[in-house]
C-alpha positions in Angstrom: 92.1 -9.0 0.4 94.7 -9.5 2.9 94.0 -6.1 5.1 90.2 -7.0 4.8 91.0 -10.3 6.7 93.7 -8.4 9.2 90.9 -5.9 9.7 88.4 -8.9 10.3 91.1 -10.2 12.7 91.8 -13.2 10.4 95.1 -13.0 10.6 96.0 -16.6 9.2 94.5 -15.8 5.8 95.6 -12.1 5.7 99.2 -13.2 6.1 98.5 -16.1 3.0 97.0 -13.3 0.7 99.6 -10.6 1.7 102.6 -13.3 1.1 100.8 -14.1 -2.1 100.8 -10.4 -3.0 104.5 -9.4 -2.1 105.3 -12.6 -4.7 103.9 -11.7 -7.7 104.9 -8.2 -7.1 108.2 -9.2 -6.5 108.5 -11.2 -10.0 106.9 -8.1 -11.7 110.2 -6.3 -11.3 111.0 -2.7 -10.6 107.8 -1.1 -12.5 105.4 -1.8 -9.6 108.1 -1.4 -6.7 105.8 1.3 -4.9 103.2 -1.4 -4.8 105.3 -3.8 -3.4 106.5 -1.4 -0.9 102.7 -0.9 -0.3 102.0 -4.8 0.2 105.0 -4.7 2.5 103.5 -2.3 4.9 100.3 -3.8 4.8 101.9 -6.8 5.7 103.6 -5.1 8.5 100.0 -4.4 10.1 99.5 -8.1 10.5 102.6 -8.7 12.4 101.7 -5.8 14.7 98.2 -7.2 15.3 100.1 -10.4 16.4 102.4 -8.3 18.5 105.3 -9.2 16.8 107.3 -5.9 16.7 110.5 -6.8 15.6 109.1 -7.8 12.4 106.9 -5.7 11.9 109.5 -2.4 12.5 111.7 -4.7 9.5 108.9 -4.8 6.4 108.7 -1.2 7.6 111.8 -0.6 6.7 111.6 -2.9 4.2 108.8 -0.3 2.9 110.5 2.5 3.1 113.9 1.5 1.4 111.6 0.7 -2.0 110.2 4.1 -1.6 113.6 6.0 -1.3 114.4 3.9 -4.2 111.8 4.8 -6.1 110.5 8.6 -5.5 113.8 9.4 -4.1 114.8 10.0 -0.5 113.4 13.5 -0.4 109.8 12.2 -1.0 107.6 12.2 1.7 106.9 8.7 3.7 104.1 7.5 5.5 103.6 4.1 7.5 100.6 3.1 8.0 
């Protein structure tokens, strides 16, 4: 839901679902890190949108340290 309301330019409630999303993958634990990872690039679109760089270049890398993590730093990255 939350990149369906960044795409619709609602960036208020995309942030709230996004937020909402990183939480409850966060509590999950390390089974669904690559889905975290996921939510935190997603979330990374929205501050871009707002033209917030800064933060947006941190979830990134916030992203990409789950995905070393995970698959291993040899794996093959992609931000959105």
């Amino acid at each position: 839901m939350g990149i369906l309301e960044e795409t619709s330019d609602n960036l208020g409630e995309a942030s709230e679902y996004l937020e909402h999303a990183i939480a409850i993958r966060t509590a999950a634990g390390d089974p669904h890190t690559t889905l975290l990872a996921n939510s935190y690039l997603c979330y990374s679109r929205v501050y871009s949108a707002r033209g917030e760089w800064q933060k947006a270049f941190q979830l990134v890398g916030q992203a990409e340290a789950l995905f070393s993590r995970t698959v291993g730093d040899g794996a093959p990255f992609m931000a959105q």
